[in-house]
C-alpha positions as CSV (number, residue, x, y, z in Angstrom):
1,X,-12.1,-8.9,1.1
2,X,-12.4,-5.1,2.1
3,X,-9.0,-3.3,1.7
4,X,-8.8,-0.2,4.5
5,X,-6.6,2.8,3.9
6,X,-6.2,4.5,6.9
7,X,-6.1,8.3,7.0
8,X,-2.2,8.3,7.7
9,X,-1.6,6.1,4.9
10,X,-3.3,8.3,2.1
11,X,-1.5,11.0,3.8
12,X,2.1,8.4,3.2
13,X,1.0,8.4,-0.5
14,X,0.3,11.8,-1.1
15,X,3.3,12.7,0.3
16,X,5.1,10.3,-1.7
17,X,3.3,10.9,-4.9
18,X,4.2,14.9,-4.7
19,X,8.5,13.3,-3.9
20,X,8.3,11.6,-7.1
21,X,6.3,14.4,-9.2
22,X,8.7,16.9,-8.1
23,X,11.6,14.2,-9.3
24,X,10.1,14.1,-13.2
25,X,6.6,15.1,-14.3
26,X,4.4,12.1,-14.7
27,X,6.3,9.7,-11.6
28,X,3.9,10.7,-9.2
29,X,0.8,9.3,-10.9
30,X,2.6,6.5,-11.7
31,X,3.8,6.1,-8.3
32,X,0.3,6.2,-7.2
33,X,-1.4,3.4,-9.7
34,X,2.0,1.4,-8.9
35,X,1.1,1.3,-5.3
36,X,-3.0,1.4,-5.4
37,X,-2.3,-1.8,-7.6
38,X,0.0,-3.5,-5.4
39,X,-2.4,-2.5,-2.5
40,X,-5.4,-4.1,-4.6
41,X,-3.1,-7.6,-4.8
42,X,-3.8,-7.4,-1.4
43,X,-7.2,-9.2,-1.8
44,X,-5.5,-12.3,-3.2
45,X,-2.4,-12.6,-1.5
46,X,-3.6,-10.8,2.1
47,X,-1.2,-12.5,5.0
48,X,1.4,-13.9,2.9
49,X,3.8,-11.6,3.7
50,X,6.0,-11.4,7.0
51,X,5.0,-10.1,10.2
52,X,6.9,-6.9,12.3
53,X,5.3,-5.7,15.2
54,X,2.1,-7.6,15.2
55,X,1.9,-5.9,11.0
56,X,2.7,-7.7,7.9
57,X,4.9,-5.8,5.4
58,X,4.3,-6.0,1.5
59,X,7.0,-4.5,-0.2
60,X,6.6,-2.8,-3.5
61,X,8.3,-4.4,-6.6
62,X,9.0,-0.9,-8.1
63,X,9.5,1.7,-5.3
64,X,11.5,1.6,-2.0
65,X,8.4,1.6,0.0
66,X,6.6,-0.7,2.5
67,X,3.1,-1.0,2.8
68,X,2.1,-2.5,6.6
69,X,-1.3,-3.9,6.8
70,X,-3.1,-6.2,8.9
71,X,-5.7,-9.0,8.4
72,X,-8.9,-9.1,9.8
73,X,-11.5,-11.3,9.7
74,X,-14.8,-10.7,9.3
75,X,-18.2,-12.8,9.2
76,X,-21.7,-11.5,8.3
77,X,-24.9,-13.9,8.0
C-alpha cells in the first residue's frame, strides 16, 4: 500500500510541528515522528477507522489531532 500526503496536509503538519516547537524545544520533531508513524500504521490498519463525510478519521494516540484519509484501491498486472 502507497500512503499519499496531499499538499495541504504537509502544510497541517508543518504548521502544527512549528505550534508545538514554539510550546518547548524538541515537541515539534517529536510531534512530527509521532504523526508520520501513526500515518505509516496506516498500511496495516487502512479503513478500520470510521467514516465522516465520505473520509475515515484516524485519531492520534498522543496529540489532539485527526488525520482523514481515504482508501483506494489499486490493481497493476
Amino acid at each position: 500500500m502507497t500512503i499519499e500526503i496531499l499538499p495541504s496536509a504537509e502544510d497541517d503538519l508543518a504548521d502544527g510541528a512549528t505550534f508545538y516547537e514554539e510550546s518547548e524545544t524538541g515537541i515539534g520533531d517529536y510531534f512530527l515522528r509521532v504523526l508520520c508513524s501513526e500515518i505509516d500504521g496506516l498500511k496495516r490498519n487502512a479503513g478500520s477507522h470510521r467514516e465522516f463525510f465520505g473520509h475515515h478519521r484516524m485519531l492520534s494516540k498522543t496529540f489532539p489531532i485527526g488525520v482523514f484519509y481515504q482508501v483506494t484501491a489499486r490493481w497493476f498486472k
